[in-house]
N, C-alpha and C positions, 0 to 999 in steps of 0.2 A: 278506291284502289283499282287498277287497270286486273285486266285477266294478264298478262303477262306480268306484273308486278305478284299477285296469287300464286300464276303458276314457278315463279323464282323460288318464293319462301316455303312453297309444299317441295318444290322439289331438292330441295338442298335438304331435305330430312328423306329423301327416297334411297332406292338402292337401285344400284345399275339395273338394268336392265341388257337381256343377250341378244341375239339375232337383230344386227344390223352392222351396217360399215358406213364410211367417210363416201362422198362423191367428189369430183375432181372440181365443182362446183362452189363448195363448201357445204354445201345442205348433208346431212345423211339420212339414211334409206332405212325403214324397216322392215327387216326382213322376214314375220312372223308369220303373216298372212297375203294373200293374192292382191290384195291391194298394193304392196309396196311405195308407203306414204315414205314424201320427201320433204323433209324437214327444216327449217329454219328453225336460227334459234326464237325460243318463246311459244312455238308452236306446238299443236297437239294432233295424232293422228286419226283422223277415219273413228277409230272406234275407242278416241279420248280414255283408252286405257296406258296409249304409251306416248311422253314428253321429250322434245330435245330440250335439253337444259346445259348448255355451254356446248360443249362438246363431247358429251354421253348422251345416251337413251335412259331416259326413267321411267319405271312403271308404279301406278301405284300398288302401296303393299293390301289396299282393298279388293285389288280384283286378282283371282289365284288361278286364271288361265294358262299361266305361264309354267306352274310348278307344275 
């Protein structure tokens, strides 16, 4: 199984995730930390706590940075 076929099936059990928006691009932007990772779908950020997965941000409900 591909890492993007992985990261589909974890993420369709995730929960949104906040801070980010669309680019005019299609990618969208994370907007939690200074890195501001730009995303495709399938991809993961910088610090593989947070997923594009279609067109949301996912985090996983493992890493509690966020709350």
């Amino acid at each position: 199984m591909s890492d993007a076929e992985m990261l589909a099936d974890l993420a369709a059990s995730l929960p949104d995730a906040r801070y980010w928006h669309s680019l005019p691009d299609g990618r969208i932007q994370c907007d939690l930390c200074p890195r501001e990772c730009k995303l495709n779908d399938g991809q993961r950020g910088l610090c593989f706590v947070r997923a594009r997965d279609g067109h949301r941000m996912v985090r996983s409900e493992e890493h509690t940075s966020e709350l």
